[in-house]
C-alpha positions as CSV (number, residue, x, y, z in Angstrom):
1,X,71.0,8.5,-15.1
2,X,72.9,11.5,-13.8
3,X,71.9,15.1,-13.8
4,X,72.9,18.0,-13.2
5,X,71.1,21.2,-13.8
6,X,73.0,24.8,-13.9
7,X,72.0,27.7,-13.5
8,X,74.7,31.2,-13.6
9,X,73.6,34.8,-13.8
10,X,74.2,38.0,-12.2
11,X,71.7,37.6,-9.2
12,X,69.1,35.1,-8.6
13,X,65.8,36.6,-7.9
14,X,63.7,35.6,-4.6
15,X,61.9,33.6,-7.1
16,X,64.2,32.1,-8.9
17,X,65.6,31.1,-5.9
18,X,62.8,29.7,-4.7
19,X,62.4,27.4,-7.5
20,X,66.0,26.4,-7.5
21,X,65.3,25.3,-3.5
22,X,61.9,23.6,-4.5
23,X,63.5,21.5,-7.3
24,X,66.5,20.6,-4.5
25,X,64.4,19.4,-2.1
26,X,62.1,16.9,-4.7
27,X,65.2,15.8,-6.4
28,X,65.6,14.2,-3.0
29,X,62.6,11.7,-3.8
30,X,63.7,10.7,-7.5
31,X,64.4,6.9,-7.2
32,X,65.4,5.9,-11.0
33,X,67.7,9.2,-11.3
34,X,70.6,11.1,-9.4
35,X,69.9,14.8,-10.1
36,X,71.4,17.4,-8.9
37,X,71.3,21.2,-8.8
38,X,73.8,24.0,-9.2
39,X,73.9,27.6,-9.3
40,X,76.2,30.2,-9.7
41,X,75.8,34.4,-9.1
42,X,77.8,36.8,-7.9
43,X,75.6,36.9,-4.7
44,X,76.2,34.9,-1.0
45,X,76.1,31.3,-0.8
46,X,72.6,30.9,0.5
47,X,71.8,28.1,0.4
48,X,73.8,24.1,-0.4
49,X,73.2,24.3,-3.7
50,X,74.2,28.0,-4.7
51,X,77.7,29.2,-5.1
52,X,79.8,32.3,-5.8
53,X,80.9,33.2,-9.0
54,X,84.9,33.8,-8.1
55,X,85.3,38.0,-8.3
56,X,88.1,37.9,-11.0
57,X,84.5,36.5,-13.3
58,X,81.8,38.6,-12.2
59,X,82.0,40.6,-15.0
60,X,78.6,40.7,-17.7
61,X,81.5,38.4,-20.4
62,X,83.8,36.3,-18.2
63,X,80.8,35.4,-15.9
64,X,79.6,33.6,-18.9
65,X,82.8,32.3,-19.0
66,X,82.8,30.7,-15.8
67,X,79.4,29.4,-16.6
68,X,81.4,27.7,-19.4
69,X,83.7,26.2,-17.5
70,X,81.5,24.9,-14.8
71,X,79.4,23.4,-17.3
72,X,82.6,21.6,-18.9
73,X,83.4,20.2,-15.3
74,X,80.4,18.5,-14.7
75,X,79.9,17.3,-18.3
76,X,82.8,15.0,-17.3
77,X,80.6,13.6,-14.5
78,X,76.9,13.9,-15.8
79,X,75.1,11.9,-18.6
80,X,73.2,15.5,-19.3
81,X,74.0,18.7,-18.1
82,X,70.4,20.6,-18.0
83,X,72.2,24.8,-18.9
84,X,69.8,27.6,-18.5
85,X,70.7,29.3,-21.5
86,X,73.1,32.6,-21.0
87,X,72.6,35.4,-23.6
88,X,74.9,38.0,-25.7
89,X,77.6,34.9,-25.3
90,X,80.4,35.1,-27.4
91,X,82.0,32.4,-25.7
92,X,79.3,29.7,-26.6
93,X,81.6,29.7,-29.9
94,X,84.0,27.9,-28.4
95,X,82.3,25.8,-25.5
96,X,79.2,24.9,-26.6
97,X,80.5,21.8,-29.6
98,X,82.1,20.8,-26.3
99,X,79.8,19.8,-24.4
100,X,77.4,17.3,-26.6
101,X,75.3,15.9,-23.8
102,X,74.1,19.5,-23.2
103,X,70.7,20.3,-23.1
104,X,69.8,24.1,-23.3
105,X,67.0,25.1,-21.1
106,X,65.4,28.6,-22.1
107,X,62.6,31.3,-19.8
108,X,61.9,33.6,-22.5
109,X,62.1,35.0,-26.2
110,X,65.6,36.3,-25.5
111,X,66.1,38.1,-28.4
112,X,63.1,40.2,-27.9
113,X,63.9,40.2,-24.3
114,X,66.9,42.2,-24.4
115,X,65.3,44.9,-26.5
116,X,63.1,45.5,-23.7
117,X,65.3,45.4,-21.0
118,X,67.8,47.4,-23.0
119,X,66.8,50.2,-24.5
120,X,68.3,52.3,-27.6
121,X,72.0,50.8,-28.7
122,X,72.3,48.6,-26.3
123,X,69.6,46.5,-26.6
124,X,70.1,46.4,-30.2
125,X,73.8,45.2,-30.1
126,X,72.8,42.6,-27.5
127,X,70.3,41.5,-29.5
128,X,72.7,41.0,-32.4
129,X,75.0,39.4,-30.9
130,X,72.4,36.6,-29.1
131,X,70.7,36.1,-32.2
132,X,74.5,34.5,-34.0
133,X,75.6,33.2,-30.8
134,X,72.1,31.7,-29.5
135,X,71.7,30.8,-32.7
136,X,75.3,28.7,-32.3
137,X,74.7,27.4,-28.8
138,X,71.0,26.2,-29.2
139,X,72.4,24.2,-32.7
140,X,75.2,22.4,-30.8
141,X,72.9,21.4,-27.7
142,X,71.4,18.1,-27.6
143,X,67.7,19.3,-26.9
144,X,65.6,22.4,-26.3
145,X,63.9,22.8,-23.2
146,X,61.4,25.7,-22.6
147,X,59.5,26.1,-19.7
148,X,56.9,26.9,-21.8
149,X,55.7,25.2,-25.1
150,X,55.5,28.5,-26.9
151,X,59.2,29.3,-25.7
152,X,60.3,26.1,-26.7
153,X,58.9,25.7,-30.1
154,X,60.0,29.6,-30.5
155,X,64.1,28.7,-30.3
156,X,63.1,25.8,-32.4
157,X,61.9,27.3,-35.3
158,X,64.2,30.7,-35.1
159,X,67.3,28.6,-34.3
160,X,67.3,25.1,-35.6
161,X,64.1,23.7,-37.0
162,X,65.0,20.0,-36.8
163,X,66.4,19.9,-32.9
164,X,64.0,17.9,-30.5
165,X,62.0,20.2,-28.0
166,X,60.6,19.5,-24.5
167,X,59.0,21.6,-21.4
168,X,60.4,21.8,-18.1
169,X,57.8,24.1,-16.1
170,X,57.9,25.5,-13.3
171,X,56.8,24.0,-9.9
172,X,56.2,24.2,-6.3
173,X,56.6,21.5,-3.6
174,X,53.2,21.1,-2.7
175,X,53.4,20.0,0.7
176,X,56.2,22.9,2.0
177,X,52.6,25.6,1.7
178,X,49.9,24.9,4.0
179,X,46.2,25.5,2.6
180,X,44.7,29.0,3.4
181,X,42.2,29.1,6.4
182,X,39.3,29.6,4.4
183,X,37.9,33.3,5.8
184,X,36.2,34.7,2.5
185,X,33.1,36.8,3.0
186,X,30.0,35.8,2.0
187,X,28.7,39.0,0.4
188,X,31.8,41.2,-1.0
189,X,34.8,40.0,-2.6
190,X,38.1,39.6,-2.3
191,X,41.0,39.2,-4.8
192,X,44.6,39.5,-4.7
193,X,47.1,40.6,-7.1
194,X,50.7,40.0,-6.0
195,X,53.9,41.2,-7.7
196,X,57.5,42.2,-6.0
197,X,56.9,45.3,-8.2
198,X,54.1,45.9,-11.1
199,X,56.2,46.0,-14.1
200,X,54.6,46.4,-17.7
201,X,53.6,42.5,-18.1
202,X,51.9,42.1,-15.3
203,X,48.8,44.5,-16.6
204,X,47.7,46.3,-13.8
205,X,47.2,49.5,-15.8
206,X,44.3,47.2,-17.6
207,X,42.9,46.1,-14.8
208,X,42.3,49.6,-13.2
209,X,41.2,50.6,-16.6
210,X,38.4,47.8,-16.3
211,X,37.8,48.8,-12.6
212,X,37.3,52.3,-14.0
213,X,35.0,51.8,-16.6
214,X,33.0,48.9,-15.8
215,X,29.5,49.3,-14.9
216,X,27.8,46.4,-12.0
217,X,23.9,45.6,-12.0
218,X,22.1,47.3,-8.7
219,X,22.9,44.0,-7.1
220,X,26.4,43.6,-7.8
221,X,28.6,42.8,-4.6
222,X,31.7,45.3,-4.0
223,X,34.6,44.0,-5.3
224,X,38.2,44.3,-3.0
225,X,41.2,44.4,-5.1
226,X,44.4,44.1,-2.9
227,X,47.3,45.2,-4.4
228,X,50.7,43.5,-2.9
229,X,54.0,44.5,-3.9
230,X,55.7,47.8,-4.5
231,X,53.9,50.4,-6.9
232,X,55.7,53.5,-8.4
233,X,54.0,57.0,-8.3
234,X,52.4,57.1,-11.6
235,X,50.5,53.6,-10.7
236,X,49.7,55.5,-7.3
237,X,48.2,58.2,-9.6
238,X,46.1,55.8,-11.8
239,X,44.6,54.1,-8.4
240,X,43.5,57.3,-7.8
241,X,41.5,57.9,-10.7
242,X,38.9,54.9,-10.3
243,X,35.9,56.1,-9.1
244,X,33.8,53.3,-8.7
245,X,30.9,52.4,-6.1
246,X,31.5,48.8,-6.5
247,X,35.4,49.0,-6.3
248,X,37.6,48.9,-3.1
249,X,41.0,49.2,-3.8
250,X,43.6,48.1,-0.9
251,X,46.9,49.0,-1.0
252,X,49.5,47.1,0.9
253,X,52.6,47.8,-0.3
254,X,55.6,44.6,0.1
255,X,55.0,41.8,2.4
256,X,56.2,38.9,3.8
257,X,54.6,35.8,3.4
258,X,53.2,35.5,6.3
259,X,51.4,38.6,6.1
260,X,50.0,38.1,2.6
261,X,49.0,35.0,3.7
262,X,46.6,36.5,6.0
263,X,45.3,38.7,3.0
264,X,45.0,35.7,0.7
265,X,42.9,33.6,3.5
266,X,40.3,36.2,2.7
267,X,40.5,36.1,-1.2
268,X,38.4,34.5,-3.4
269,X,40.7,34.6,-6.0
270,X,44.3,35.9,-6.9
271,X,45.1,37.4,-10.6
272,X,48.2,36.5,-12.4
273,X,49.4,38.4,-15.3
274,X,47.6,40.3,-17.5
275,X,49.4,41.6,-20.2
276,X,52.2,39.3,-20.7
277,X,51.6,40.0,-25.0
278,X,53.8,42.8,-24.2
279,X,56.8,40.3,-23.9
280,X,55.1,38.9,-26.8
281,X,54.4,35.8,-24.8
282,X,51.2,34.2,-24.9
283,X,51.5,31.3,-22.9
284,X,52.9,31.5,-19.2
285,X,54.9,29.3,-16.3
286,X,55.0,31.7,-13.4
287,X,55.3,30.4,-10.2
288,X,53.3,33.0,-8.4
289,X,50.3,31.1,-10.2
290,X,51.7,27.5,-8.7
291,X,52.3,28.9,-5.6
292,X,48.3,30.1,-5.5
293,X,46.9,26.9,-7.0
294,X,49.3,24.9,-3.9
295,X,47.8,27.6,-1.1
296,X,44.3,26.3,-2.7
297,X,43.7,29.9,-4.0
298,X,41.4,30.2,-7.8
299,X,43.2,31.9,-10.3
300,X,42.6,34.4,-13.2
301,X,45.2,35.2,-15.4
302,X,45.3,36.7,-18.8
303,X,47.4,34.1,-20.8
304,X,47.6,30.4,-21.1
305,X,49.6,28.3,-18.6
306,X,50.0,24.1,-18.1
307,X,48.9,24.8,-15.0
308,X,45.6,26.6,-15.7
309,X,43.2,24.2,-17.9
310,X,40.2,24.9,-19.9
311,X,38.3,22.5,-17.8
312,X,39.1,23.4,-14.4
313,X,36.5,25.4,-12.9
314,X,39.2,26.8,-10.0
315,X,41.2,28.9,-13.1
316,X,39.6,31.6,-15.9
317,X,42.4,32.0,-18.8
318,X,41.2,35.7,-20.2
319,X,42.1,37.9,-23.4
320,X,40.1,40.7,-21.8
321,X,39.8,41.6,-18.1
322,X,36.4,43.4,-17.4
323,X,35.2,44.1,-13.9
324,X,31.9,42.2,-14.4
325,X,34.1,39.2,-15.5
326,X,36.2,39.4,-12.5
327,X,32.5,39.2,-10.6
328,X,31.6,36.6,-12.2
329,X,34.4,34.5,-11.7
330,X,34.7,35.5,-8.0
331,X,31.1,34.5,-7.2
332,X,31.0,31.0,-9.4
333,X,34.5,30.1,-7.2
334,X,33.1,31.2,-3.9
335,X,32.3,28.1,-2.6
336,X,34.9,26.1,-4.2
337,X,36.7,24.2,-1.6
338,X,40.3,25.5,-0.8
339,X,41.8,21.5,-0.7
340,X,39.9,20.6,-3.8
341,X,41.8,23.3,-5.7
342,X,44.9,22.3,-4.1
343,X,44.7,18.4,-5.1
344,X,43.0,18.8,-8.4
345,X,46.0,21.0,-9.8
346,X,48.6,19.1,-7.9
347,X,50.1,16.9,-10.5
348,X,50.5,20.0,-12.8
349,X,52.2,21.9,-10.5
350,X,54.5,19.9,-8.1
351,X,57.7,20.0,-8.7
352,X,58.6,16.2,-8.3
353,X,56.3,15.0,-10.7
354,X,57.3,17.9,-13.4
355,X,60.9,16.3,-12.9
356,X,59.8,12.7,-13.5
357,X,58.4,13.9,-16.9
358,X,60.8,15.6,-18.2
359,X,63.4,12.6,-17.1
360,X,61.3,10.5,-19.0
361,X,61.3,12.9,-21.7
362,X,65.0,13.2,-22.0
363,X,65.7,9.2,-21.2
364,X,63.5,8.7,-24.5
365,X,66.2,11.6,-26.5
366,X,69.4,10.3,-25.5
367,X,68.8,6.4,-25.8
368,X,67.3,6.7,-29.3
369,X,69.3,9.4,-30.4
């Protein structure tokens, strides 16, 4: 079976990125399949498997356009043609019954994404216009894939009740991150909160509210949050406010990864989001949490994730952060060993076998469909 997986926006993230590299590389050690990944932005050619959107289509319409026509290519030479979906797209009225071995692959609740990331009439007319011509393309694919569950079963049920649904999460290769030295502290702790910048989802207004007001017994140990990533003045502000003997707050501004990999060898655990209800998501696929879980790091994150189960004593899923929670946690994973959290939440998070599955998965759609 041949694959191809596309992926065209404006700009790839560092992240996005990242996972595009991390599926490359493991496609490399399918056996059964021929998969192959393809991206498109209006950004350099960094890497084998990311090319340049041609200038003449760079604009917010015809680079949708292009996406179009690239997908139309490769449909020619691909049993299924994996599409990261592209939103406010007129043109999937005319492409997408074109393409029937298409499978539409969807991040987020679009429509209620672009209201947030446009605000007044803008986001409102985007909106509009994905929710006919989302609508359209998600009808005409072949499946829905969401990196989520929630996402998934979300486009079914808004867009076409009766269309087949899979997950494709996210996913790290494993054996690219070494395991953190292992130089936690015996009395404090440590915990790490990283973001590129602290935007609205990722909660960090509710946990310096819980640093603020929570209250320790006499015996407590002092807590060391280090914030990583860049913070805007008003956060600055708030950081300032908490006033608490058992709280140390370190701030260390962007890093590279070799230098937050120094901060993280001391952690005992690293947060993930906390507030991710505000994208009215519930349910999570982020691969900051993958990329912890791989450097053998605990995790403590306020919404459900594949990666994060009930049973695993390594991971906390929380509706409410509280500081004597975030003790808690910190001291019960203290001695948990940094390679037994590594290889007990390997096969959830590597990227190879998360490919496997989902071939499986879509081997079972297209023969018996």
């Amino acid at each position: 079976m041949r694959i191809v997986h596309l992926s065209v926006c404006r700009q790839f993230s560092r992240g996005q990125l990242n996972q595009l590299q991390y599926e490359h590389n493991a496609a490399k050690t399918l056996e059964e399949s021929e998969w192959t990944t393809v991206g498109y932005h209006a950004g350099p050619a960094s890497a084998e498997f990311i090319k340049t959107i041609p200038y003449l289509f760079r604009g917010i319409f015809l680079r949708n356009l292009y996406g179009w026509l690239v997908a139309l290519k490769l449909s020619k030479t691909h049993d299924i043609v994996l599409m990261r979906h592209m939103t406010f797209d007129p043109f999937a009225l005319i492409f997408a019954p074109l393409i029937p071995n298409r499978v539409s692959i969807h991040h987020a609740k679009e429509i209620e994404e672009l209201r947030l990331i446009r605000q007044g009439w803008k986001g409102r007319l985007a909106s509009v216009v994905e929710k006919f011509c989302g609508k359209f393309s998600v009808c005409k694919a072949k499946m829905i894939l969401g990196v989520t569950n929630e996402i998934a079963e979300y486009e079914r049920e808004l867009r076409c009740p009766l269309k087949p649904t899979g997950t494709y999460p996210n996913g790290v290769e494993v054996n690219s991150l070494d395991v953190l030295k292992d130089l936690r502290h015996s009395d404090d702790l440590n915990v790490v909160f990283i973001c590129g910048s602290f935007s609205p989802w990722h909660g960090l207004d509710r946990l310096l509210n819980a640093l603020k007001h929570g209250s320790c017994v006499s015996n407590s140990p002092v807590i060391h949050i280090h914030l990583i990533g860049s913070l805007s003045k008003s956060q600055v502000n708030q950081i300032g406010l908490v006033k608490n003997s058992n709280v140390r707050i370190v701030k260390h501004g962007v890093m590279k990864p070799n230098n937050y990999h120094k901060v993280m060898a001391m952690a005992d655990f690293g947060i993930g989001s906390l507030a991710m209800d505000r994208q009215n998501l519930n349910e999570g696929s982020t691969l900051k949490i993958r990329e912890m879980l791989a450097l053998g790091l605990p995790v403590y994150s306020g919404h459900a994730d594949l990666a994060l189960p009930q049973s695993a004593l390594w991971a906390k899923v929380v509706e409410k952060v509280s500081l004597t929670d975030l003790i808690d946690f910190g001291m019960s994973v203290k001695k948990i060993d940094r390679k037994t959290v590594r290889e007990q939440s390997s096969s959830m998070i590597e990227k190879s076998e998360i490919m496997k599955r989902t071939i499986n998965n879509l081997k079972c759609q297209f023969l018996f469909s």
